[in-house]
C-alpha positions as CSV (number, residue, x, y, z in Angstrom):
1,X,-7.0,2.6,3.7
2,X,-6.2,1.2,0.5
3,X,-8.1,-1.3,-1.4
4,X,-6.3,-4.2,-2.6
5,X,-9.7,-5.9,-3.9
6,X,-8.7,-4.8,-7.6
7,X,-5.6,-6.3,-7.6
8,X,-6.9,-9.9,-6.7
9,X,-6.6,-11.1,-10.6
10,X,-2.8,-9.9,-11.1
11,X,-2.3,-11.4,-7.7
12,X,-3.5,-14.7,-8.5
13,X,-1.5,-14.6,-11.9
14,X,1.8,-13.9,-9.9
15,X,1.0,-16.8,-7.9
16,X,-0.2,-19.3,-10.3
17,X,2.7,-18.4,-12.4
18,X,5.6,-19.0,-9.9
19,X,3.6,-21.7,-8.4
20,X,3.6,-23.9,-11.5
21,X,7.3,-22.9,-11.8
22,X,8.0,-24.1,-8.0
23,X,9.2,-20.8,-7.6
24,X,9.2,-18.9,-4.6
25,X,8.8,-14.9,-4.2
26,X,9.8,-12.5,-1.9
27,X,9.4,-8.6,-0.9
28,X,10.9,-6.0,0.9
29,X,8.7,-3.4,0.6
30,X,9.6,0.2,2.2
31,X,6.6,2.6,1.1
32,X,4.1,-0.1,0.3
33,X,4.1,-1.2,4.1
34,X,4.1,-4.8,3.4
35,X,0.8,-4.2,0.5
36,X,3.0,-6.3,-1.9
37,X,3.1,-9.2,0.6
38,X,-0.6,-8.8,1.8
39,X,-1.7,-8.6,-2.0
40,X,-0.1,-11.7,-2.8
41,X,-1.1,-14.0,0.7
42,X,-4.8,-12.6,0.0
43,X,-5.0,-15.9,-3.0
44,X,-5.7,-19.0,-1.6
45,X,-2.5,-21.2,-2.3
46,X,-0.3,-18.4,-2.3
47,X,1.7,-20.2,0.6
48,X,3.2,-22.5,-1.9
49,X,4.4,-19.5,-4.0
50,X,5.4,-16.7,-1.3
51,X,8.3,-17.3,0.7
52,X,8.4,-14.4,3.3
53,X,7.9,-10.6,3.1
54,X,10.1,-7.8,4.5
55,X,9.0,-4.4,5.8
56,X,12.0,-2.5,5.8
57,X,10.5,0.8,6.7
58,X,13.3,2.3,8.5
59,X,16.8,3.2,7.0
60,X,18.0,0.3,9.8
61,X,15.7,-2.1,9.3
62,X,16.7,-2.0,5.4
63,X,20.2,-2.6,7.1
64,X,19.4,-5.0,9.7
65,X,17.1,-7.1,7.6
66,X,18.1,-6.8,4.1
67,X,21.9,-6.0,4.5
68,X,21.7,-2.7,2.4
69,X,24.9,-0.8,3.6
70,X,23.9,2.3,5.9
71,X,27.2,4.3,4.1
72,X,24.8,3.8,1.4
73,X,22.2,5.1,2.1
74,X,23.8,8.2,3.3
75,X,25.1,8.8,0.1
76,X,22.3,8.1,-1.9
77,X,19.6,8.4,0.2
78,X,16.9,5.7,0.9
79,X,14.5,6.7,-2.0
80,X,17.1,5.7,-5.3
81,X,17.9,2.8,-7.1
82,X,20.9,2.0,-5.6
83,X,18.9,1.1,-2.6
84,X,16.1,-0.3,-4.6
85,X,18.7,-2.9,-6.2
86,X,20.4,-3.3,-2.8
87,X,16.6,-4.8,-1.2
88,X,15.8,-6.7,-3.4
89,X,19.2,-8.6,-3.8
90,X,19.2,-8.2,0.1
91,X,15.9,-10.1,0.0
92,X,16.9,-12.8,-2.1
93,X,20.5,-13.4,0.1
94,X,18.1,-13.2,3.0
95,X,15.6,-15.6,2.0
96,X,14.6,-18.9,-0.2
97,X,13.5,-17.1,-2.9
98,X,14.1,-17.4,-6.3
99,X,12.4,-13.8,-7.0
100,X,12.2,-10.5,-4.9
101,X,10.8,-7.2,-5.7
102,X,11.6,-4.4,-3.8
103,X,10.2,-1.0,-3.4
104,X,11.4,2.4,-1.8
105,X,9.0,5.7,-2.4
106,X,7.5,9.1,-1.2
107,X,4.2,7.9,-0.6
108,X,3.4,11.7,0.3
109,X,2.0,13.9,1.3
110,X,5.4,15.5,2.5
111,X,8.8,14.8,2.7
112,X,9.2,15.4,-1.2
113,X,11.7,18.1,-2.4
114,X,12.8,19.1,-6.3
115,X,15.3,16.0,-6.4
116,X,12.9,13.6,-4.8
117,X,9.0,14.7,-5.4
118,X,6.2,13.2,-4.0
119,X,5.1,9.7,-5.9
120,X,8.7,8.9,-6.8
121,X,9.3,5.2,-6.2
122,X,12.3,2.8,-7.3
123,X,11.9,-0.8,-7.9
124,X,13.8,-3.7,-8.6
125,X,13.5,-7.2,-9.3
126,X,16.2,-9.8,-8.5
127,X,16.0,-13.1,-9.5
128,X,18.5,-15.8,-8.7
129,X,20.6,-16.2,-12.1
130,X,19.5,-13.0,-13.8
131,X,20.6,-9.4,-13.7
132,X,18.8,-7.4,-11.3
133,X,16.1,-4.9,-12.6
134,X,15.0,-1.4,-11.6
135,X,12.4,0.9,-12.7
136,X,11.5,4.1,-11.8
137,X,8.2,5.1,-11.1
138,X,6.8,9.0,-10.9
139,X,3.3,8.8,-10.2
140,X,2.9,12.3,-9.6
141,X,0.3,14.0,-6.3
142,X,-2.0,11.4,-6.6
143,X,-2.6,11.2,-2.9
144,X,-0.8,8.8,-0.6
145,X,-3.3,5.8,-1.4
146,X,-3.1,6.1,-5.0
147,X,0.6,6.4,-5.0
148,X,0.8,2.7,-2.8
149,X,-1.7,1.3,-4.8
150,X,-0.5,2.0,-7.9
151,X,3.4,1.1,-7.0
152,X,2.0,-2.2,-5.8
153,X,0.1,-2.7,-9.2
154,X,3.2,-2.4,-10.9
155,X,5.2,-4.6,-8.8
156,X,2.7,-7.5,-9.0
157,X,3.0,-6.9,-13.2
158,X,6.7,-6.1,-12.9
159,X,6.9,-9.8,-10.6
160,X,4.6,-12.1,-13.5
161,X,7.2,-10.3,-16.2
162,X,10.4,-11.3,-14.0
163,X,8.5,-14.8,-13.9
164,X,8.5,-15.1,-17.4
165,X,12.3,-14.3,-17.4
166,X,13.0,-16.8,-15.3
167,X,10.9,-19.0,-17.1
168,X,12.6,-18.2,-20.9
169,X,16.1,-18.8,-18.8
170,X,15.2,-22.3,-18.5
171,X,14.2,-23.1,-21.6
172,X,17.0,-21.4,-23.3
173,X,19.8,-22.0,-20.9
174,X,20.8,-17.8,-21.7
């Protein structure tokens, strides 16, 4: 089991931030299993901030629910950016959202291989009127709790960051 109980304060920052911004967040989380989402609903309030959550597990349901292209997939494989970027603008097309993360992984402890190893995750951020975002994450054999914990630590930083982005848009009009 993982223990979300130490993400609590960058949870509530998420959702205080977009909150006061009227913003609403999405996920469509792959290897996290919906940790993203359940981080985020664990602080009070968070309904007027969190929108709805996607567990795209399966290559289909990334298809189905998110609209990533399955001829993608087959040529890049789920676990890439191209996917990454393809949930979380998927999420935000699918949704009322103003942000989305998304995350796709090898939580471990298999189905790595020399291209793809073990605690490789991709991660992007869309948010409406901005370019989309990706990262890439290698977070090593950590063990498959560490790896989901971790990526959903940097997804609730990367989210506050894309916030902010949104947030230096308005001001600036660029």
């Amino acid at each position: 089991m993982t223990d979300l109980a130490s993400l609590e304060a960058a949870a509530a920052q998420v959702i205080r931030k977009a909150s006061d911004a009227g913003l609403l967040l999405a996920t469509a989380e792959s290897c996290t299993g919906g940790l993203i989402a359940g981080a985020l609903t664990e602080i009070a309030g968070s309904s007027a901030a969190v929108d709805r959550g996607f567990v795209t597990y399966s290559n289909e349901a990334k298809t189905d629910m998110l609209g990533v292209p399955a001829e993608l997939i087959t040529r890049v494989g789920a676990v890439s950016r191209d996917v990454a970027v393809a949930m979380a603008e998927g999420a935000l097309a699918a949704s009322r959202a103003d942000v989305a993360v998304a995350v796709t992984g090898i939580a471990g402890p298999g189905g790595g291989s020399a291209d793809k190893p073990v605690g490789l995750v991709h991660m992007a951020l869309a948010a409406r009127g901005l370019p989309t975002h990706h990262e890439e994450l290698r977070l090593g054999e950590a063990g498959r709790s560490q790896i989901r914990l971790a990526t959903v630590e940097r997804a609730l930083a990367a989210l506050a960051e894309t916030i902010d982005r949104v947030l230096s848009k308005r001001a600036t009009g660029r």
